[in-house]
C-alpha positions as CSV (number, residue, x, y, z in Angstrom):
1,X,61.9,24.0,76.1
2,X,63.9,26.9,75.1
3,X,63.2,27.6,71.9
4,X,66.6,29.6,70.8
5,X,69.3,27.3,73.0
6,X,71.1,25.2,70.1
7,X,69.9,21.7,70.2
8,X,72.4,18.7,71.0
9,X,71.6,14.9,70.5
10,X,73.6,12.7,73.2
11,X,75.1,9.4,70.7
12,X,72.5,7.1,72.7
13,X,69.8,8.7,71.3
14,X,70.6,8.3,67.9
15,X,71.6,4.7,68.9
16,X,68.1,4.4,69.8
17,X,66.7,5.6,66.6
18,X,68.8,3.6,64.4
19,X,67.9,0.4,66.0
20,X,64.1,1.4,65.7
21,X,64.9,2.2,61.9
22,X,65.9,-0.9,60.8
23,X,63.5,-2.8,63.1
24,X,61.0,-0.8,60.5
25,X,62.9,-1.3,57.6
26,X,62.7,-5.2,58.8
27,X,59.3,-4.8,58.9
28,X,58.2,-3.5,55.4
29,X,60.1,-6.5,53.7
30,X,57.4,-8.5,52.3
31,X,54.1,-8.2,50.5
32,X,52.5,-6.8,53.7
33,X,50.5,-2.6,52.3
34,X,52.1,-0.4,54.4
35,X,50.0,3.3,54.2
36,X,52.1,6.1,52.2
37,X,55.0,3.8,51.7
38,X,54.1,1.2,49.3
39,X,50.4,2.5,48.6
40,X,49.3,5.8,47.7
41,X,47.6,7.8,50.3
42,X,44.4,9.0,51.3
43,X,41.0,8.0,48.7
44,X,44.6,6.2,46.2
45,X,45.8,3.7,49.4
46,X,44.8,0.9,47.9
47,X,47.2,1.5,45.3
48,X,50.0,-1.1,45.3
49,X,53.1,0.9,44.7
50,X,56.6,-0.4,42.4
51,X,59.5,-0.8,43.2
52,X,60.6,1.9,41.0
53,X,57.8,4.1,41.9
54,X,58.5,4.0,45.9
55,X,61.8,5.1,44.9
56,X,60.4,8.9,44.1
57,X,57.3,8.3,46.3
58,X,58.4,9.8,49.4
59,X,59.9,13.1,47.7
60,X,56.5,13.4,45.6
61,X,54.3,13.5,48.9
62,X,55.9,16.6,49.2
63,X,55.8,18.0,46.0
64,X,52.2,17.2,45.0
65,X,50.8,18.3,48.0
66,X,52.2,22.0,48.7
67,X,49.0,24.2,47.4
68,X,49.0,26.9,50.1
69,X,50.4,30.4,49.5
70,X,51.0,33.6,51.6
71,X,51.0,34.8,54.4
72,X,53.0,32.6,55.7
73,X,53.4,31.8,59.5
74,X,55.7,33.8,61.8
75,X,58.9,33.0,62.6
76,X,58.2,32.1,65.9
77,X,55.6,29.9,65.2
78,X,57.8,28.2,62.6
79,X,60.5,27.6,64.4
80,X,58.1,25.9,66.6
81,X,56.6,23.6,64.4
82,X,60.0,22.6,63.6
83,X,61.1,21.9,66.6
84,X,57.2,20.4,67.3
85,X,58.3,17.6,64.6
86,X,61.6,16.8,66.0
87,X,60.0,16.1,69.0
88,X,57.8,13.5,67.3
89,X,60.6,11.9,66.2
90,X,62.3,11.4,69.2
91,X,59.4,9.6,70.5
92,X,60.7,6.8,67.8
93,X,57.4,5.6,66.2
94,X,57.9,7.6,63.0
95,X,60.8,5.2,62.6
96,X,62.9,7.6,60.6
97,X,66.8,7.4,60.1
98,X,69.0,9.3,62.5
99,X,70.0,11.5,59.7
100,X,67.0,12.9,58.9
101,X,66.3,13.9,62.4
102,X,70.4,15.1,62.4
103,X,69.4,17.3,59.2
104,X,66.5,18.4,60.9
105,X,68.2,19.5,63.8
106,X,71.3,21.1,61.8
107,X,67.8,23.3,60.4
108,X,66.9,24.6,63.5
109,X,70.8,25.5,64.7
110,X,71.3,27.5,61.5
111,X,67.9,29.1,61.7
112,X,66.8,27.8,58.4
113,X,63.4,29.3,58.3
114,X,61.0,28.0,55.1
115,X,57.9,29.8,54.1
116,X,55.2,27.9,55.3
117,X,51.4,28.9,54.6
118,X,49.3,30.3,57.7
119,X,45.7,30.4,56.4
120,X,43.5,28.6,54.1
121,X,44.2,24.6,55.3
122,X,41.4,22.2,54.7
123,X,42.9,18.8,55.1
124,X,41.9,16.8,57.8
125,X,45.5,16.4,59.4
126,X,48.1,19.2,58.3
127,X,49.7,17.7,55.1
128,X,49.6,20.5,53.0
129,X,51.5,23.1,55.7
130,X,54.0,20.5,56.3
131,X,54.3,19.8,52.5
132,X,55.6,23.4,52.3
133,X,57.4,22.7,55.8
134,X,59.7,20.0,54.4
135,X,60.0,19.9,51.2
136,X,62.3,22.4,51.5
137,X,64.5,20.0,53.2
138,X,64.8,18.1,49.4
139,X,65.7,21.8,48.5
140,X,62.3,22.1,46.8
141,X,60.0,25.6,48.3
142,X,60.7,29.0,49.4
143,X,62.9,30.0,52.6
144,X,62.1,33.5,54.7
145,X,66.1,34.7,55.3
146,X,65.8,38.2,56.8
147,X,62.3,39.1,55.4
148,X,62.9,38.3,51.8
149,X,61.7,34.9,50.1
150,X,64.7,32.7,48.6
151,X,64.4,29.0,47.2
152,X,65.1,26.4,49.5
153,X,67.9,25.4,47.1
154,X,69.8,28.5,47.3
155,X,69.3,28.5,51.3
156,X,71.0,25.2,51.2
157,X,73.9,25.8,48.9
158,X,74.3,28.6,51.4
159,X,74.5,27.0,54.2
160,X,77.0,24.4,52.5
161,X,74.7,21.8,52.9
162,X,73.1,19.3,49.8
163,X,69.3,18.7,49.7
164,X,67.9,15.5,51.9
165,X,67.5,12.3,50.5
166,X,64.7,10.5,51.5
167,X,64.5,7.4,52.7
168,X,61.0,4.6,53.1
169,X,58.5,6.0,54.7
170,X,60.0,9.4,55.6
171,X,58.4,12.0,53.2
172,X,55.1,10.2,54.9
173,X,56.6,10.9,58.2
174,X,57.1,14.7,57.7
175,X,53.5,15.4,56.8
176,X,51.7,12.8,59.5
177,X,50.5,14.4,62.7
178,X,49.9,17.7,64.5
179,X,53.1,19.5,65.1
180,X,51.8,23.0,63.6
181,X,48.2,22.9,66.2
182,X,51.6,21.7,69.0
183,X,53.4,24.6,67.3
184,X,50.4,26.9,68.2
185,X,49.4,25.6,71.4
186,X,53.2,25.8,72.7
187,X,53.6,29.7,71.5
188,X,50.4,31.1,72.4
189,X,50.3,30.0,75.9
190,X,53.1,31.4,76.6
191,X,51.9,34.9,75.4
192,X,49.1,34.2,77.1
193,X,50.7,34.1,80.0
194,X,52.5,36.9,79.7
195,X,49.5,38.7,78.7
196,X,47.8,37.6,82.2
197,X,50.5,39.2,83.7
198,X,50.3,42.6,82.4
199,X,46.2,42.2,82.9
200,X,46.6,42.1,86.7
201,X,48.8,44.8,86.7
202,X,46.3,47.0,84.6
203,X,43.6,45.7,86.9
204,X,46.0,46.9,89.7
205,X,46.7,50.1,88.3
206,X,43.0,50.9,88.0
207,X,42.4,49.9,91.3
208,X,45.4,52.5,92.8
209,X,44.5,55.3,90.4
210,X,40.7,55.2,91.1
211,X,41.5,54.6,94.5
212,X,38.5,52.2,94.4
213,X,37.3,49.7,97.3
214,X,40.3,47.1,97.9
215,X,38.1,44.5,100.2
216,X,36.9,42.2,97.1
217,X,40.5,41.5,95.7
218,X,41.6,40.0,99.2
219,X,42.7,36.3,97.8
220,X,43.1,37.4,94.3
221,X,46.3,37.7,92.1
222,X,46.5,41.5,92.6
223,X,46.2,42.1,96.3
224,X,50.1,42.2,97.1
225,X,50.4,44.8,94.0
226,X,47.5,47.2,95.7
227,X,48.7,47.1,99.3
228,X,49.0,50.7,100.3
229,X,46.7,51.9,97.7
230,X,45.0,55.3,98.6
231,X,41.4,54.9,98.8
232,X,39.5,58.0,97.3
233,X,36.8,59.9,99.8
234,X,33.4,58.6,98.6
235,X,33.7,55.5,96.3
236,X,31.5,53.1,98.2
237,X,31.5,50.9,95.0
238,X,34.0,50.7,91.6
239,X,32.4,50.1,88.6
240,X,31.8,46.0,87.6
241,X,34.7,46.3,85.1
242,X,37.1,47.0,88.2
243,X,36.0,44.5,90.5
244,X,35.5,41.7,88.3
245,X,38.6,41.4,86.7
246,X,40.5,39.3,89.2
247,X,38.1,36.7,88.7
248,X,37.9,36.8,85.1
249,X,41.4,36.3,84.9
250,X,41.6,33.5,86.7
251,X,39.5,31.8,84.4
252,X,41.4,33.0,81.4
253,X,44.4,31.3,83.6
254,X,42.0,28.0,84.1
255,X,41.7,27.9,80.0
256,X,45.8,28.2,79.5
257,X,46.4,25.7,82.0
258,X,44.0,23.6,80.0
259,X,45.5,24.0,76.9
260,X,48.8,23.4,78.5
261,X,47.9,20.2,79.7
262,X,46.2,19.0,76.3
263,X,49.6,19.5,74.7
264,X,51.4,17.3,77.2
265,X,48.9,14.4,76.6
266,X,49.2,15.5,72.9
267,X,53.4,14.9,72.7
268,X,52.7,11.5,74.4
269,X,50.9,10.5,71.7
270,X,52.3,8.5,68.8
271,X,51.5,11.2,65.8
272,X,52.2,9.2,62.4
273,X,50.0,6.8,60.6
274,X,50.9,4.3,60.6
275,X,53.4,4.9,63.8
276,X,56.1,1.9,64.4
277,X,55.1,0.3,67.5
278,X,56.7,-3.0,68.9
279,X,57.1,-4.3,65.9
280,X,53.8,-3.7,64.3
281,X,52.3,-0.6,62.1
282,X,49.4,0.6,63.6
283,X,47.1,3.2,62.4
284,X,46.8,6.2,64.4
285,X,44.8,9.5,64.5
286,X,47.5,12.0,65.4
287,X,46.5,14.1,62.8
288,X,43.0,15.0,64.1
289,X,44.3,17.6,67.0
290,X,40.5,18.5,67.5
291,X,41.3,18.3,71.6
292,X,43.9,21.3,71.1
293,X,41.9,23.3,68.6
294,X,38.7,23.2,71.0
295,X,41.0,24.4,74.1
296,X,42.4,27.1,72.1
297,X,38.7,27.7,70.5
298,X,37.9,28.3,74.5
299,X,41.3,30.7,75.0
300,X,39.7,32.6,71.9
301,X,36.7,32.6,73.6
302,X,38.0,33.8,77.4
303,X,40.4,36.0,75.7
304,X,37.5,38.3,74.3
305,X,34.9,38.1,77.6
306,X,38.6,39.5,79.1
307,X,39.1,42.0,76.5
308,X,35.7,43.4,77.3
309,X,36.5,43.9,80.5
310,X,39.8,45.6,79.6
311,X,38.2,48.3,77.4
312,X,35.5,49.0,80.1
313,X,38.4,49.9,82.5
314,X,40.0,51.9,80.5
315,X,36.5,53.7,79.5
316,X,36.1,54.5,83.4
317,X,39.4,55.4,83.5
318,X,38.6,58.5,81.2
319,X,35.5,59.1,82.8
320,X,35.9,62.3,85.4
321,X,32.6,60.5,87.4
322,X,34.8,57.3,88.4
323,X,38.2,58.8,88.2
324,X,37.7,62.0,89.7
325,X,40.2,63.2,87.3
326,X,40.3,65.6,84.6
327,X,37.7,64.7,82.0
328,X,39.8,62.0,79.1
329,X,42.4,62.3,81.3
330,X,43.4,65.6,79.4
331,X,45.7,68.4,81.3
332,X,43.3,71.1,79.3
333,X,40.1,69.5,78.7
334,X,38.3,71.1,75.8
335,X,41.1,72.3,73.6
336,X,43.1,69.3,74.6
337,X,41.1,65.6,73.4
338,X,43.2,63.7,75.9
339,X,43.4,60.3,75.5
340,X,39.8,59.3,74.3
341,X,41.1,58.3,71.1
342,X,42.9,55.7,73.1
343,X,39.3,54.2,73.5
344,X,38.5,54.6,70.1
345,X,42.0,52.3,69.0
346,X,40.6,49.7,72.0
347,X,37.7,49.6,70.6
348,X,38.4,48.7,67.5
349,X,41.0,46.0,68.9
350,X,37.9,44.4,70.6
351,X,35.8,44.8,67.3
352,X,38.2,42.5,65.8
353,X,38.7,39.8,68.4
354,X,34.9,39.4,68.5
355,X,34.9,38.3,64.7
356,X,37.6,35.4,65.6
357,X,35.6,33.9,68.7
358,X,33.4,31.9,66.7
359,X,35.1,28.2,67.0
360,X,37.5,27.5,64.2
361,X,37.2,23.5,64.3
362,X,33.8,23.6,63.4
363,X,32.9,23.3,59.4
364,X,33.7,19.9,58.3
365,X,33.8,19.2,54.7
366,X,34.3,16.3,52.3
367,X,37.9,16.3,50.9
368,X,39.9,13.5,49.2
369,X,36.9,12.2,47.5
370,X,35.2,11.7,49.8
371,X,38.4,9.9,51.8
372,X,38.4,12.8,54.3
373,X,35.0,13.9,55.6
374,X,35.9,15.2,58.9
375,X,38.7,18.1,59.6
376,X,39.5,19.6,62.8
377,X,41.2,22.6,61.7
378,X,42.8,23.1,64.9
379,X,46.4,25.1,63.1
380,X,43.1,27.5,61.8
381,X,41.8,27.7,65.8
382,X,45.5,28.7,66.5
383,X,46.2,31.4,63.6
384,X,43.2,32.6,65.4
385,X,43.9,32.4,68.8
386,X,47.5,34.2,68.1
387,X,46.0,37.0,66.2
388,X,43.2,37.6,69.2
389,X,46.1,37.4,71.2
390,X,47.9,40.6,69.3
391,X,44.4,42.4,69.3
392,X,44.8,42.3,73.0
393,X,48.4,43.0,73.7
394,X,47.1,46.5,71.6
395,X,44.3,46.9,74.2
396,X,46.4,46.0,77.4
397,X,49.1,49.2,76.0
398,X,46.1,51.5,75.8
399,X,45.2,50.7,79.5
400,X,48.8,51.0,80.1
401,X,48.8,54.7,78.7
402,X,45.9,55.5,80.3
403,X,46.6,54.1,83.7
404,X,50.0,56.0,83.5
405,X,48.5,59.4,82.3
406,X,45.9,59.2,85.5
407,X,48.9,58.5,87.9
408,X,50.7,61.6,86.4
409,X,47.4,63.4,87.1
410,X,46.9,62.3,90.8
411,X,48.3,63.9,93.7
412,X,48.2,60.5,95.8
413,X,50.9,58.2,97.0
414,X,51.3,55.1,94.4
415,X,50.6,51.5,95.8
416,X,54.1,50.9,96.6
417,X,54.2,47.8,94.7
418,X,53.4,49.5,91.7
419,X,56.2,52.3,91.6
420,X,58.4,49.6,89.5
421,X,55.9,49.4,87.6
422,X,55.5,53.2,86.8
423,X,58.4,54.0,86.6
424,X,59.0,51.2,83.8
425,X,56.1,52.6,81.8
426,X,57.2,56.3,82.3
427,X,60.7,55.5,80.6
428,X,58.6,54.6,77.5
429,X,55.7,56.8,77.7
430,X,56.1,60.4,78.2
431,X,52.8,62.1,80.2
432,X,50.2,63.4,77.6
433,X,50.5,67.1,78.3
434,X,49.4,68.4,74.8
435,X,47.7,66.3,72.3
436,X,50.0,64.2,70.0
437,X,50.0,60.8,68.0
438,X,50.4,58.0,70.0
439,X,49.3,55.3,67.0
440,X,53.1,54.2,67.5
441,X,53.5,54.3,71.1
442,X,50.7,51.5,71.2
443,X,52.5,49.6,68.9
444,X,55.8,49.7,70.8
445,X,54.6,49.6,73.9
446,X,52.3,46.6,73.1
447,X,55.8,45.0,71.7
448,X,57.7,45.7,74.6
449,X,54.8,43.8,77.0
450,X,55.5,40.4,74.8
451,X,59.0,40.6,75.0
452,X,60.4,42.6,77.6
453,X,62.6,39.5,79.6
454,X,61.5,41.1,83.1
455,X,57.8,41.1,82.6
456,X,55.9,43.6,84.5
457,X,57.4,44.9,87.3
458,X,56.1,43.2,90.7
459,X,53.6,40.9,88.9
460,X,53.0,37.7,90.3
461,X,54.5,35.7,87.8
462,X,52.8,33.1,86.0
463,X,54.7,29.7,85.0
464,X,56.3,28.9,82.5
């Protein structure tokens, strides 16, 4: 799925969805409760709704239900969720009219981007996000254009386009389901990813610069990028934070493949409730993505145990014992610091991921009156999981630095397979010769490992 290539519907499939529409429409004639169409919803469905109040009913499950505030997701992740949604509805069990999912497209085309609440979710499925998702599509809300906050109503007078008209069953549809944990699952694996990427070429780096033991990564993920390494005279044995990184990769690799493949069974899985299927409404429970917060609850988890062993490298890295460089890396150690405080910022980057590896789907409350008693708060597990995921993309430029300040310093042949590499870091990062700031160089560095389109140079790349 590229998430930036304009989206085009062939006419067949919005054939398809008009004949699965009026099948629906079909279906609700009669005195037959239909959840969230002609009854209220949670702890009030067994409410019968009139005639005259089903004709606002869909717009108001919008209105009445968008209590979050700021901050509000990223863009990234937004345009995810949107696109998450429209997925859903070209399954064809939400049942709704080709023009909504036309309008909803259009959205994505013209980058329509609404403001939609990150933190601080307690429903059990993920109405009150997608609340502030789409009722900006009735021109209701707040809109992110270029970084400032706009009513959804002046986005769409912008954009020459009049506010959506809802249809039976529809506003039910837009807030039924998982698309935000989907959203989550589908952006964080790939930075994940990436991120595993640039990990085995820091664990490579180490590996050349300390010119450490290369016997134990024969079958791993960095043994191509260390062929030709220099071995130093006298290391028998490289620190546990050098030789064990390979294999606690792979594991981080083993969790994103997981998550992956939990988000595959998870779009093959009919997400409203009720969904529209062969004729019938059947309840679902879409909404509880518990199986996609507890795989990104265990990312969180392998992320950190990774991070760990991230900072450690780096730590040995400065260390003159294991490096046999100068001490901190420094070209004048003493009245030079080096790059210690480099430590200090990955330290600090590891504090913080620590305090987000405690599970986030765990802490069910009563809600509804009682109606909901169980959440699985997996959107909460992926806010998490992206924001451990930053705290390390910090760490993996302060190995970076590091690993390209000691291969200034040593007088050894690179691992062929890494000179790309180098060379792509030293056209960012000059060599530390005198102490300076390099609070900003972290941050752009760290920015240009997510989105630099090459990746690292001579990594074995990951799919994706």
């Amino acid at each position: 799925m590229n998430d930036e290539a304009p989206i085009e519907l062939e006419p067949a499939v919005l054939e398809r969805l008009q004949r699965q529409r009026e099948a629906m429409l079909a279906a609700l004639n009669g005195d037959r409760p239909v959840y969230g169409v002609n009854t209220g919803m949670g702890r009030l469905a067994g409410t019968r709704l009139t005639a005259e109040q089903q004709a606002g009913h869909q717009r108001n499950l919008l209105v009445g239900r968008a209590v979050g505030g700021r901050p509000w997701l990223s863009p990234e992740v937004t345009r995810a969720l949107l696109r998450m949604r429209l997925r859903g509805f070209l399954r064809g069990d939400a049942a709704v009219s080709p023009e909504l999912v036309v309008f909803l497209v259009d959205r994505l085309n013209d980058r329509f981007l609404p403001a939609v609440p990150r933190d601080s979710l307690g429903s059990a499925g993920e109405i009150v996000p997608l609340a502030h998702a789409f009722q900006t599509f009735v021109g209701l809300g707040t809109v992110l254009e270029n970084g400032a906050e706009i009513p959804a109503a002046e986005a769409l007078r912008r954009r020459g386009v009049k506010p959506f008209v809802l249809g039976p069953k529809e506003g039910a549809s837009l807030i039924q389901g998982s698309p935000l944990a989907e959203a989550y699952a589908w952006v964080c694996g790939k930075r994940l990813r990436r991120l595993l990427e640039w990990q085995t070429v820091c664990a490579a780096i180490t590996v050349d610069v300390l010119g450490a033991p290369q016997a134990i990564y024969r079958g791993t993920r960095i043994e191509k990028l260390i062929e030709g390494a220099v071995p130093r005279n006298g290391v028998v044995q490289a620190p546990i934070s050098v030789r064990v990184g390979p294999k606690v990769l792979e594991y981080v690799g083993r969790t994103v493949e997981e998550l992956r493949q939990t988000l595959r069974e998870s779009w093959e899985t009919p997400a409203d409730s009720p969904a529209f299927v062969n004729g019938e409404f059947v309840p679902t429970t879409g909404y509880h993505a518990v199986a996609l917060g507890l795989r990104m609850d265990a990312s969180k988890a392998a992320l950190v145990h990774a991070a760990e062993v991230s900072v450690q490298r780096l730590h040995r890295l400065l260390d003159p014992q294991f490096s046999g460089l100068p001490s901190q890396l420094a070209v004048d150690p003493g009245p030079q610091a080096g790059l210690t405080p480099l430590h200090k910022r990955a330290a600090g980057e590891l504090h913080a991921m620590r305090r987000l590896a405690a599970p986030a789907t765990l802490g069910s409350l009563d809600t509804s009156a009682g109606q909901e008693d169980v959440q699985a708060f997996a959107s909460q597990a992926g806010a998490e999981l992206e924001t451990a995921i930053g705290h390390f993309f910090a760490i993996t430029a302060c190995e970076l630095i590091a690993g390209r300040q000691a291969r200034y310093l040593r007088e050894t042949p690179s691992a062929p397979k890494l000179a790309d590499t180098y060379d792509w870091l030293a056209a960012r990062i000059e060599p530390v010769v005198v102490d300076r700031s390099l609070g900003p160089e972290i941050d752009q560095l760290a920015e240009a490992c997510l989105t630099s389109p090459d990746g690292p140079a001579g990594a074995p790349a990951r799919e994706a």
